[in-house]
N, C-alpha and C positions, 0 to 999 in steps of 0.2 A: 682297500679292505675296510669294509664296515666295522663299529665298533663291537656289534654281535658276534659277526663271523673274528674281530681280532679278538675278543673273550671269550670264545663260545666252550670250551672244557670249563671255564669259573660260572659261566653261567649257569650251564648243565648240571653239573654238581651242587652249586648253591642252591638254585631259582627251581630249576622243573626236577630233579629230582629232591632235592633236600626239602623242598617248602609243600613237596605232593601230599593229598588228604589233611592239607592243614585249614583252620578254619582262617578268617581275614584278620581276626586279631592273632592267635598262633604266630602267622607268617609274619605279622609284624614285630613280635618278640624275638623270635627266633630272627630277623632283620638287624635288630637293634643288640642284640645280644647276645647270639654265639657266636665264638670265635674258632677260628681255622687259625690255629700258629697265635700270633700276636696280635692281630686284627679283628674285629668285627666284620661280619659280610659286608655291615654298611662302612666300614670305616674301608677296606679293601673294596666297595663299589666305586665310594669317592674316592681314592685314590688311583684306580684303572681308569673311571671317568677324567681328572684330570688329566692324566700324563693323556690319552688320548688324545684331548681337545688341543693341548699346546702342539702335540707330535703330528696330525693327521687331520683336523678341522681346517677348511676353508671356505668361504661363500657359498661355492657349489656344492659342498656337503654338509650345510649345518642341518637341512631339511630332514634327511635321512638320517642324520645325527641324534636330532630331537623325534623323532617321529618315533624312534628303536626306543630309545629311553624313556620316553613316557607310554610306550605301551610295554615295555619289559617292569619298568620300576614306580608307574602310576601309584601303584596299591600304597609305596612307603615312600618313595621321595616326592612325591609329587609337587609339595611346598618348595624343596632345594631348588628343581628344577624349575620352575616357575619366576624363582628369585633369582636366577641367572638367566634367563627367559629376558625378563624387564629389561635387561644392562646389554643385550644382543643391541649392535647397530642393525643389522636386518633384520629385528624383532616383528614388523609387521609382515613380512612377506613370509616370515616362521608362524607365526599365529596362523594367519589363512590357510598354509598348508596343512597344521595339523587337526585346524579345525574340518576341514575338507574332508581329511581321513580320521574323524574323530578319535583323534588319541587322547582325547581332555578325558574321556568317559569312567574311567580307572580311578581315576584320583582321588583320593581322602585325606583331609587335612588333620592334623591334631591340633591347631589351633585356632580356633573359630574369629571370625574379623580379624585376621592376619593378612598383612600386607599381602603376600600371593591370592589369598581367597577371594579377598576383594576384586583383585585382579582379572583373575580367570572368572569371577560373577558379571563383571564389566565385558571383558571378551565374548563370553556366550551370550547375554543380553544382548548387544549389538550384532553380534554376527546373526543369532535367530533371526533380528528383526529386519537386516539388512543383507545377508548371506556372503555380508563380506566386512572386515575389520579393517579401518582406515586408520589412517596416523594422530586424521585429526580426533577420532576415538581416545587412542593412548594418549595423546597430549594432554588431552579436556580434563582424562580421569585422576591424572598423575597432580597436575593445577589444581582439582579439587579437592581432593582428598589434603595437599598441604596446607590451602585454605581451610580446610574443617578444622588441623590441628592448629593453625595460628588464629581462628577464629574470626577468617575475612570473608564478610558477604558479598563482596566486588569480585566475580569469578573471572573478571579481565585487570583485577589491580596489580599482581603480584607481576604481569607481562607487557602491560601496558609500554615499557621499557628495559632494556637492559640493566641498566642501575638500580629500576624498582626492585624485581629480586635481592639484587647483590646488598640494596641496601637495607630495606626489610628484613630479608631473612635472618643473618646474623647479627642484628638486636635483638627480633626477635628470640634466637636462641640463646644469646648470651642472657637476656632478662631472664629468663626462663629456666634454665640448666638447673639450679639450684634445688627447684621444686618441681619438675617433671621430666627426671631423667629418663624416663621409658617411652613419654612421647618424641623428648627432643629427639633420640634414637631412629625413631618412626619417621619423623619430619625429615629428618637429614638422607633416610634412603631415599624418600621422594625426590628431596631436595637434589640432590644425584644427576637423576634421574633425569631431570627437568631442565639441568645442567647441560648436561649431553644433549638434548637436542635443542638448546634455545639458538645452536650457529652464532655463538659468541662473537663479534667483529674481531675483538681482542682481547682472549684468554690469558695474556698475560694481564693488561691493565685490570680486567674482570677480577683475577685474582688475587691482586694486591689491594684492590678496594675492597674484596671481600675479607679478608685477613685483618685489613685497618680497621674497617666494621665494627668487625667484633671484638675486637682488640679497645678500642675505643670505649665502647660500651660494658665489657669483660673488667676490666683493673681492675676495676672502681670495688668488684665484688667477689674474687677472686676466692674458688669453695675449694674441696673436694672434689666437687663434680665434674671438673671438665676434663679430671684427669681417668674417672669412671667412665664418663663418655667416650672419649678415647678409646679407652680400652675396647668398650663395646661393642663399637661403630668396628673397629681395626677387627674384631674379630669375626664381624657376621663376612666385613667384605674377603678377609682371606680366608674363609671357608668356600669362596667363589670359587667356580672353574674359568668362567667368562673373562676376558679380557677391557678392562676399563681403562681408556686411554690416560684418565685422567682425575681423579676424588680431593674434590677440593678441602684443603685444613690437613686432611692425610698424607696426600703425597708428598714425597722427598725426593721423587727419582728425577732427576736433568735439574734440580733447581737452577741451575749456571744457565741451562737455555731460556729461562722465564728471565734472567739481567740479576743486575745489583739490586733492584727497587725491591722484587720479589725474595730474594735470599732475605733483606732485612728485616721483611714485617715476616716472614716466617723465624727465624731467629728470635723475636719478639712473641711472639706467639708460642714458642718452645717453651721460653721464662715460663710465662702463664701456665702452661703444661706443667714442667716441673714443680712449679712454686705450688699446686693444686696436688702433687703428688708426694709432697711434702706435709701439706694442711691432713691429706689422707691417712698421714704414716702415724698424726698425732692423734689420741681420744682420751677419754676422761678417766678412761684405767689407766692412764701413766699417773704414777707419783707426782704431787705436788714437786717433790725435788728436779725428778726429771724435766718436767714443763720447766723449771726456770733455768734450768741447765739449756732444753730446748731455745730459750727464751734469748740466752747469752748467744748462742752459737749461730740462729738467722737474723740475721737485716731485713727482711723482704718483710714490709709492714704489712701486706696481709698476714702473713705467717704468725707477726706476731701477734695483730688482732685476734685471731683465731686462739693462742697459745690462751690470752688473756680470758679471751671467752668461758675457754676453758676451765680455766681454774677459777673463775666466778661461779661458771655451772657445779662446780666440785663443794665449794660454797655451800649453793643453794640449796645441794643434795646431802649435805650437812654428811660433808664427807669430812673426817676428823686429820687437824694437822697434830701430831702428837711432839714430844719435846725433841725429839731425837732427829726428827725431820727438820725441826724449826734451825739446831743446831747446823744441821749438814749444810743446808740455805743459807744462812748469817756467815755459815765458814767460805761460801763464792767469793769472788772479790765480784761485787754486783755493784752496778754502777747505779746513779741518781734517783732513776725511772724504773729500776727492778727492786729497791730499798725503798720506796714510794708505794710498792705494789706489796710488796710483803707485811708493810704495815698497816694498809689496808685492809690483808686479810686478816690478820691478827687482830683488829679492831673487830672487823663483820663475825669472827670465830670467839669473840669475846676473851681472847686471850691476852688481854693488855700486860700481864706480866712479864711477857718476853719482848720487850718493845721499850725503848727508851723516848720518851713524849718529846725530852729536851733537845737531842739529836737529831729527833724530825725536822723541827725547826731550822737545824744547819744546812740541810740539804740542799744542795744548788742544784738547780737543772735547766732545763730548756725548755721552748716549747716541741723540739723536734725529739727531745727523750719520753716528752709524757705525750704524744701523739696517738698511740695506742691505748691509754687512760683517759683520756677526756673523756667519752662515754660514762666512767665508771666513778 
């Protein structure tokens, strides 16, 4: 049973009666935002489409599968479907057929130069001019397009080798994260993508070089961002219907069948994770007191660079420490390198009265306590 004939009463009701005499933006409101019970149409589309696809898709029916779908829900999913399109292993033999039966013809995007758009503008260019869409087509497009965001004019350097990817790429995003988190985002679907069909010799060793990678390159500058990225990447992929065998940095599942090597640098790679979900959790509306509370409680020297940052930036924005606060902080038992830094700010705050000059002087410490001060 097709996916029409298995929806056809939510069809009915939704699609050809409920959206009749509507104009194309209407139908897309009315899409996006009335709900039946607790759902959205759309949110009850994608989830009918789901459970289908796990319950009832297989090779023989993915044609029919897609072919229903982009002519039922062209007009407002068309981007969704596209984006689960790309991550199809029989993706080319799906393109030609619906190209054949022009099902692309519906579609309207709401976001202009989006990764689907691009897409399907590459698909029909090629297929007009050739009347048919080949692999070596998707390969070319998915390689370029990661080239334009990593800014490689060599349109054979990133595949030249297996290791070229794996080692490029996650420098490249680990430099990167920091200051363009909406590309790196974009970079990493391609990157996917490109994954899936490079017929890795070995996916395991592929992936433990790629984890050490950036892992390698990552410590050193550990943000915020990679714990944003995460999140972001984790969410566009499980709004998927498609089945992806395998999303490198993401997956968790069989780690035991990739070996011992693979479980480590992911483990090491979690740190990172966390310790970035941590740097996230602090900002410069905490109290001065909190930050040194914060300060006592992590070890993780980026955490605490960050912490430090912080209360400079609080500083510079001529954010006031008042006597009450000063008191709360002097009452911590603060060790060498946080009684170093408090005096610092009391100095930078011109507050020298609450600061004994004499005592400074006594201060023992290390170089592994003021490691996080040497900058300042």
């Amino acid at each position: 049973m097709s996916f029409t004939e298995n929806n056809k009463h939510f069809i009915y009701h939704s699609i050809v009666v409920g959206m009749r005499n509507l104009t194309q933006k209407e139908k897309l409101k009315k899409y996006e935002t009335f709900k039946n019970g607790n759902l959205t149409i759309k949110e009850e589309f994608r989830q009918r489409i789901r459970e289908y696809y796990y319950n009832n898709c297989k090779s023989s029916t993915l044609l029919l599968f897609y072919e229903e779908l982009f002519n039922l829900l062209g007009f407002c999913e068309g981007e969704y479907l596209i984006s689960n399109l790309i991550y199809e292993t029989n993706a080319i033999s799906i393109i030609n057929h619906l190209c054949l039966n022009k099902s692309f013809t519906q579609i309207q995007f709401k976001n202009e130069n989006s990764i689907a758009e691009k897409f399907l503008s590459n698909i029909i260019s090629k297929y007009t001019k050739n009347k048919a869409y080949y692999k070596s087509n998707y390969d070319k497009h998915f390689i370029s397009q990661l080239n334009l965001i990593m800014g490689i004019y060599d349109e054979y350097k990133l595949i030249k080798s297996e290791n070229a990817l794996i080692k490029m790429y996650p420098n490249w995003l680990a430099k990167n994260l920091e200051y363009e988190n909406k590309s790196c985002v974009n970079s990493f679907l391609y990157f996917v993508e490109i994954w899936q069909f490079l017929n890795l010799k070995s996916v395991n060793s592929s992936a433990i070089l790629l984890l050490h990678n950036f892992i390698v390159e990552y410590k050193t500058k550990v943000s915020n961002q990679l714990h944003n990225f995460i999140n972001n990447t984790e969410a566009i992929f499980n709004e998927l219907f498609v089945s992806i065998i395998f999303i490198p940095l993401l997956d968790k599942k069989n780690l035991c069948d990739f070996g011992e090597g693979y479980e480590i640098r992911q483990k090491e790679f979690d740190v990172l994770v966390k310790t970035s979900c941590i740097i996230d959790s602090i900002n410069e509306n905490d109290s001065y007191f909190n930050l040194f509370k914060a300060l006592s409680q992590h070890q993780n020297s980026s955490v605490k660079r960050k912490i430090v940052d912080l209360i400079f930036l609080k500083i510079a924005k001529h954010h006031f420490l008042n006597k009450e606060e000063i008191k709360n902080i002097q009452s911590r038992s603060l060790n060498a390198s946080e009684k170093l830094l408090l005096i610092s700010m009391l100095k930078k705050l011109y507050l020298f009265e609450y600061y004994d000059y004499e005592n400074e002087l006594k201060i023992q410490y290390t170089n592994n306590d003021l490691i996080y001060l040497v900058a300042k």
